[in-house]
GUTOR-833610 format. One record per residue: residue in three letters; y, x, z of N, C-alpha, C in turn. Coordinates in steps of 0.1 Angstrom, whole numbers, padded with zeros to 4 digits, always signed. Each point is the difference from the previous one (the first is absolute). Layout:
alaYXZYXZYXZ/...
END
This chain:
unk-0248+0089-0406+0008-0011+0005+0010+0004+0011/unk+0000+0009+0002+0011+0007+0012+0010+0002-0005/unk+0016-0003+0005+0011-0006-0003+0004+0019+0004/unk+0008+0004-0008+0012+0012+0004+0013-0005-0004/unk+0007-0004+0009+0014-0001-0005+0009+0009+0009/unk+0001+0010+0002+0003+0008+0008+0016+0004+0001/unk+0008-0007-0014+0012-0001+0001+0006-0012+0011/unk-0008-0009+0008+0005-0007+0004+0000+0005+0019/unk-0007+0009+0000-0003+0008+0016+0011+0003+0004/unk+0013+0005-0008+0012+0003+0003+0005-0010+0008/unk-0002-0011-0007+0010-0012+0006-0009-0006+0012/unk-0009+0004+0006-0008-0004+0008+0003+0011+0010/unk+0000+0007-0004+0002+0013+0014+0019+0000+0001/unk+0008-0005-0005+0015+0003-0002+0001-0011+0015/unk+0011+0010+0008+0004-0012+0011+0010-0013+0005/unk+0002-0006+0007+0009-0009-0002+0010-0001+0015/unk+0011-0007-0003+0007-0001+0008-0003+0005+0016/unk+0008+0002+0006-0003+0006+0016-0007-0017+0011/unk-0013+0005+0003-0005-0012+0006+0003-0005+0012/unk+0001-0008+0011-0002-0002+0008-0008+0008+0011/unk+0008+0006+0011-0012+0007+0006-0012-0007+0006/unk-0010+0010+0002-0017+0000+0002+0007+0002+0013/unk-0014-0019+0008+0001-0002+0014-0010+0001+0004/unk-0008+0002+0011-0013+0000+0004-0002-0016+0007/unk-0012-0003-0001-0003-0013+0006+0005+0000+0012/unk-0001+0008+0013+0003+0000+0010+0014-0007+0003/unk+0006+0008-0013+0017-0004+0002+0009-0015-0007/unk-0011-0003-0005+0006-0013-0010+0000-0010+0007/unk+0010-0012+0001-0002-0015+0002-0014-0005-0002/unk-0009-0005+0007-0013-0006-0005+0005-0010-0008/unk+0008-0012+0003+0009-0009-0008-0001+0004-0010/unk+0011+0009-0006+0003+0004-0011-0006+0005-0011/unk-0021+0004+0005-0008+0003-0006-0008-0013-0002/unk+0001-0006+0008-0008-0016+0000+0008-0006-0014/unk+0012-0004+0000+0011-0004-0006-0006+0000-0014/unk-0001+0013-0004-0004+0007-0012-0012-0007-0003/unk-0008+0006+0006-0016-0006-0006-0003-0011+0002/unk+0010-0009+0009+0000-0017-0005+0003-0002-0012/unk+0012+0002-0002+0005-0006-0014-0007+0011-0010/unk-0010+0009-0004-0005+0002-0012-0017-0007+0002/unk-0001-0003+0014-0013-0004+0003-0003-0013-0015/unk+0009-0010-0008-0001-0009-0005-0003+0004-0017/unk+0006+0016-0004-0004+0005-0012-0011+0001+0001/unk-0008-0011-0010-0009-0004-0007-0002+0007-0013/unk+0006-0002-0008+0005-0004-0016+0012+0014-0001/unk-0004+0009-0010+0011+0007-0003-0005+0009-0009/unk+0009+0007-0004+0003+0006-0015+0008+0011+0002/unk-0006+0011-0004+0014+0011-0001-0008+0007-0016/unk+0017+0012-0001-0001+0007-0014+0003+0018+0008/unk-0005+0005-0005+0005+0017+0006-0011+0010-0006/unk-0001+0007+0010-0005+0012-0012-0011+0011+0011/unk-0013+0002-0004-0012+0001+0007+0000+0019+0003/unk-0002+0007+0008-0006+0013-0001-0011+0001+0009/unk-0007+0012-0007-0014+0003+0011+0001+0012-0003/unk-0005+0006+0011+0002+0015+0004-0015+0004+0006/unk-0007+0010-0010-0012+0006+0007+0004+0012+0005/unk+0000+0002+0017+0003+0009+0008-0008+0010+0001/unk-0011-0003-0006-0011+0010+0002+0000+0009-0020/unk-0002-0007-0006-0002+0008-0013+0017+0003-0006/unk+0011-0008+0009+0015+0004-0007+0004-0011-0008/unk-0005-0009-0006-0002-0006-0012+0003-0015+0004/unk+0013-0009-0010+0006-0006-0001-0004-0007-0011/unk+0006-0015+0002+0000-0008-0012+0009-0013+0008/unk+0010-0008-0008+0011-0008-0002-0005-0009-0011/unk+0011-0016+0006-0004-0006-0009+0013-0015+0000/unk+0002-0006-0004+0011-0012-0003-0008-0014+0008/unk+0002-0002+0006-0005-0013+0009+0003-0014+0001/unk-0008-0010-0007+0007-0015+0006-0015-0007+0009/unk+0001-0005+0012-0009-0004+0007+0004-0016+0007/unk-0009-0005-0003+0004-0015+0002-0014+0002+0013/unk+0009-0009+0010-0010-0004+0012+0004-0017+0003/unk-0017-0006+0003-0002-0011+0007-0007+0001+0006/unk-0004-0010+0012-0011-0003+0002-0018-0002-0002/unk-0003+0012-0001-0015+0001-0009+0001+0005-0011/unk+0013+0007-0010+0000+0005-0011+0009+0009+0003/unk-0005+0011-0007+0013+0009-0004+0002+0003-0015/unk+0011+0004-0006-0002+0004-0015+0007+0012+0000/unk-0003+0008-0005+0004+0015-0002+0004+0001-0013/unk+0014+0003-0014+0000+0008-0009+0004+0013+0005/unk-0006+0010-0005+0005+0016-0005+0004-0002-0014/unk+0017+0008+0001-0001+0003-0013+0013+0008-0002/unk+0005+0003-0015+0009+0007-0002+0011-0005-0012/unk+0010+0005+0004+0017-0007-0004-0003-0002-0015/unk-0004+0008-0001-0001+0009-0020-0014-0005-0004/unk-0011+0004+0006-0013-0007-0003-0013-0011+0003/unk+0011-0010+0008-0003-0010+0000-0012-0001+0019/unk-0009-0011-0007-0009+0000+0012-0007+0012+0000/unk-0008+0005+0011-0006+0013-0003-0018-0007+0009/unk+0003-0008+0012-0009-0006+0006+0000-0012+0004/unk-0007-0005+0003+0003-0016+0009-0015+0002+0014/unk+0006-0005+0009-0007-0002+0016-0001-0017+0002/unk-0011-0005-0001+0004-0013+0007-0013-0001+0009/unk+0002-0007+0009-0015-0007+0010+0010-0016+0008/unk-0013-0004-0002+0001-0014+0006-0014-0001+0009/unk-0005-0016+0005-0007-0001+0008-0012-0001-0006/unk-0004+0004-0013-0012+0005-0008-0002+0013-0004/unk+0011+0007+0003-0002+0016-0002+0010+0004-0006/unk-0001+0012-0006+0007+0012-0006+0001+0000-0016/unk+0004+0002-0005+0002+0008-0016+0014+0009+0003/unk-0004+0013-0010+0011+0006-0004+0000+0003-0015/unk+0009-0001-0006+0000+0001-0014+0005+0013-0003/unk-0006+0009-0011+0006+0011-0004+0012+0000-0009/unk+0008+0009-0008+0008-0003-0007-0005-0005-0013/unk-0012-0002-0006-0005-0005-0008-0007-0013+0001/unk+0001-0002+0010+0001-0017+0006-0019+0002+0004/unk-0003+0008+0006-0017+0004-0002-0002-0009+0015/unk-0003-0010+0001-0004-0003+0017-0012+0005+0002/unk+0005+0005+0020-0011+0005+0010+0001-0007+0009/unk-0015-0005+0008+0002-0011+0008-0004+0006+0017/unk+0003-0007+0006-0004+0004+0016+0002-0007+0007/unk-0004+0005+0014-0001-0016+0013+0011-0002+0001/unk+0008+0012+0005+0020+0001+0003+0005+0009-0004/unk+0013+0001-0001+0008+0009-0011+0000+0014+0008/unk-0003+0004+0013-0001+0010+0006-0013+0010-0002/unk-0013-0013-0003-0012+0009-0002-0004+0003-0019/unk+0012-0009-0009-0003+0004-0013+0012+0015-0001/unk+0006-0004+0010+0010+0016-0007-0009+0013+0005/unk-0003+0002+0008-0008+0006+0007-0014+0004-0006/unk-0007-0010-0008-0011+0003-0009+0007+0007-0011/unk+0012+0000-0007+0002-0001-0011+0009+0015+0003/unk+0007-0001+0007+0010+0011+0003-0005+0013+0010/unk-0014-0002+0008-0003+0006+0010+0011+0000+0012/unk+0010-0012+0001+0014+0004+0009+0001-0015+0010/unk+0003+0002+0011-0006-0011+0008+0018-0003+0000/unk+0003-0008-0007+0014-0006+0005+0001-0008+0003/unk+0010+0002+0012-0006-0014+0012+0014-0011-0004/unk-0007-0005-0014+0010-0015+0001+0003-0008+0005/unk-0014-0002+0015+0004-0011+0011+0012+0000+0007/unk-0003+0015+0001+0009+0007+0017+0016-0001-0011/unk+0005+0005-0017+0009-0003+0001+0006-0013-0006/unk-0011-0009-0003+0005-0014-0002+0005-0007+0013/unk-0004+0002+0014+0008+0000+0011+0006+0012+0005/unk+0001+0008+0000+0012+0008+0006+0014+0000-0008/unk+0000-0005-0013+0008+0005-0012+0015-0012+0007/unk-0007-0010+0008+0011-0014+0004+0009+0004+0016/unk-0003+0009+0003-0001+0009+0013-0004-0008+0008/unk-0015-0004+0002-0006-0004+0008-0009+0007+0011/unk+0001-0004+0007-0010+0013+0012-0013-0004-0001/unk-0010+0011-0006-0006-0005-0005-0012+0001+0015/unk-0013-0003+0002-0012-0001+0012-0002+0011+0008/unk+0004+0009+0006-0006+0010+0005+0010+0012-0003/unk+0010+0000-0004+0010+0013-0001+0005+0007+0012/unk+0004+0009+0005+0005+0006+0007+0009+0008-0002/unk+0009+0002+0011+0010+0010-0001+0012-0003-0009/unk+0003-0011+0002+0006-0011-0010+0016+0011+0002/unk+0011-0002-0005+0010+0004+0000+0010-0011-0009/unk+0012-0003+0005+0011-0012-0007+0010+0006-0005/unk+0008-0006-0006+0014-0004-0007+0011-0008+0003/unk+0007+0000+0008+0007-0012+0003+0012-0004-0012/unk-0004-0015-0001+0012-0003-0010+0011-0013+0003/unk+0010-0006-0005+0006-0010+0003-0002-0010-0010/unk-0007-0013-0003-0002-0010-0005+0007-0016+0005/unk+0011-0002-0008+0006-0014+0005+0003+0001+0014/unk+0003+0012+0001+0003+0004+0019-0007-0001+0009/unk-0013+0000-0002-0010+0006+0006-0005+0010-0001/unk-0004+0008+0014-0005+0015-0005-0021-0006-0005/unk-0002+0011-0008-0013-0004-0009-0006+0016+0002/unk-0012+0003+0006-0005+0014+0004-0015-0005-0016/unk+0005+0014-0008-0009+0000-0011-0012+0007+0003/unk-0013+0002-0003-0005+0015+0003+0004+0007-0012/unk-0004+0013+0008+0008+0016-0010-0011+0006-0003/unk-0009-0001+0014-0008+0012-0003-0018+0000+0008/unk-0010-0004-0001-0010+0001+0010-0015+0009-0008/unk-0013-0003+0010-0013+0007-0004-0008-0014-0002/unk-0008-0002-0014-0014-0013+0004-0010+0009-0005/unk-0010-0002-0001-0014-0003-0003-0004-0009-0009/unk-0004+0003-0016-0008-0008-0005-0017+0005+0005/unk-0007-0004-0008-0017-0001-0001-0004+0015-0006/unk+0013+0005-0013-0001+0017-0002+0008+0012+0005/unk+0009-0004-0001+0012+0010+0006+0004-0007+0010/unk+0009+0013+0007+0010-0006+0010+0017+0001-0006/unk+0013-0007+0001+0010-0001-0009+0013+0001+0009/unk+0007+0008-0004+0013-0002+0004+0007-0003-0006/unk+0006-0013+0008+0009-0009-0013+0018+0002+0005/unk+0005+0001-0009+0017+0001-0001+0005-0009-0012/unk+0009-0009+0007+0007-0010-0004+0019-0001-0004/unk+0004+0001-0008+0012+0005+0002+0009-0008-0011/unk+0015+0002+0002+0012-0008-0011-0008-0014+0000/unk+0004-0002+0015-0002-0019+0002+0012-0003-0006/unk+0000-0013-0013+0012-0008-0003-0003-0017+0005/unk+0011-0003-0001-0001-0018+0003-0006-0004-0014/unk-0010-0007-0004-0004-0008-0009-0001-0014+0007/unk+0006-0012-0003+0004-0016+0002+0004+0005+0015/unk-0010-0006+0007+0003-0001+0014-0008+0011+0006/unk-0007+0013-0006-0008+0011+0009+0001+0009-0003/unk-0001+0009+0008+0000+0015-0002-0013+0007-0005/unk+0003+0009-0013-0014+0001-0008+0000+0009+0000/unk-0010+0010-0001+0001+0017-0001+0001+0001-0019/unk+0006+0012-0003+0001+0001-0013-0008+0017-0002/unk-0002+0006+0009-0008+0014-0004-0011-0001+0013/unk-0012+0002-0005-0011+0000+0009-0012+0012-0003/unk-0002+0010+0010-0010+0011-0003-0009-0003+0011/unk-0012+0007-0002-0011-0002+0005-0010+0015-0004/unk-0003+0007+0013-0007+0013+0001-0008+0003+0011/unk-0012+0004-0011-0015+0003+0010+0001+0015-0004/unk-0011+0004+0004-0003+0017+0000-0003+0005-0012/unk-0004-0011-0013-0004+0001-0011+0015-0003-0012/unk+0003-0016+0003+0009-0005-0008+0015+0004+0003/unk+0010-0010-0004+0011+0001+0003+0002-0011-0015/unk+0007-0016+0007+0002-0004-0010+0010-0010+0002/unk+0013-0002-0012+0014-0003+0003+0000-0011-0014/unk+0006-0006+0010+0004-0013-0010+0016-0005+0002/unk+0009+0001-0010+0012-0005+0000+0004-0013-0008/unk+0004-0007+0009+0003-0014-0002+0016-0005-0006/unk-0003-0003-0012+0014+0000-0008+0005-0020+0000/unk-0010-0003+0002+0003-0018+0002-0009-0007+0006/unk+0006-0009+0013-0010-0006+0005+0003-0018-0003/unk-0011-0007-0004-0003-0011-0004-0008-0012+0012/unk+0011-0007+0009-0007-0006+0009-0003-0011-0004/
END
């Protein structure tokens, strides 16, 4: 059931425009960081399309994959799949639990979508940590935060770039980057995340508020 699409790593590792320079907390507007995580404080409800990598740091070993992720309130829905061969997986959990479907539509069931990938994959992917971090939210306990300053409707808007959290397995360094305006907010569209084990990047090709 493990996904190789390793033609798509290129476009995940390829860089993009020159960013905004990297500020340290010390130096930013508090304002301008408040600003920010007010107005995404209200994303509830959202939807993106982009494209998944995981990187095993320890054995070398890679695997990619095509991504659509619908988020609410108490649910998330996950497809994996590919341009040419259709669905490859499905992820969903609600407030009764987990199923993941294989490409043969085989359901496996679990309490949450974090502890069936993890029985099933041996791989603890922390869907929580990037179901909120993915909206550039700060997420409970991070440190060493680092910003982006941008201009919105002529207000300056301090994004995060860069900090350290703590889940329950790993510890994560998260980088946030190629903030665009989607309606009225500033969204991150490339997001990585790396512990001493993983390393894992997700590129966001549409966001759906």
């Amino acid at each position: 059931m493990k996904v190789r699409l390793l033609l798509i790593v290129a476009l995940l590792l390829s860089g993009c425009a020159a960013a905004p320079p990297e500020i340290p907390q010390s130096a930013i507007d508090r304002n301008a960081a408040e600003r920010h995580q007010q107005a995404i404080a209200s994303l509830t409800d959202w939807s993106i399309s982009g494209q998944l990598a995981l990187f095993n740091r320890v054995e070398d070993d890679r695997d990619a994959v095509y991504l659509e992720w619908q988020h609410a309130p108490g649910e998330m829905r996950l497809r994996f799949y590919h341009p040419l061969k259709g669905t490859l997986a499905r992820l969903e959990e609600d407030l009764t639990g987990a199923t993941f479907f294989d490409e043969e539509g085989q359901p496996y069931y679990g309490v949450t979508a974090e502890q069936l990938i993890a029985r099933i994959f041996n791989f603890q992917l922390p869907l929580q940590l990037l179901s909120e971090v993915i909206t550039g939210r700060r997420p409970d306990g991070a440190v060493q935060l680092s910003y982006q300053l941008h201009d919105l409707d002529g207000k300056p808007y301090a994004t995060l770039n860069r900090y350290l959290v703590a889940t329950t397995s790993e510890k994560w360094q998260v980088e946030l980057s190629n903030y665009q305006a989607e309606q009225s907010y500033l969204m991150p569209h490339q997001l990585e995340l790396i512990s001493p084990e993983w390393r894992i990047k997700l590129k966001v090709s549409q966001w759906k508020l």
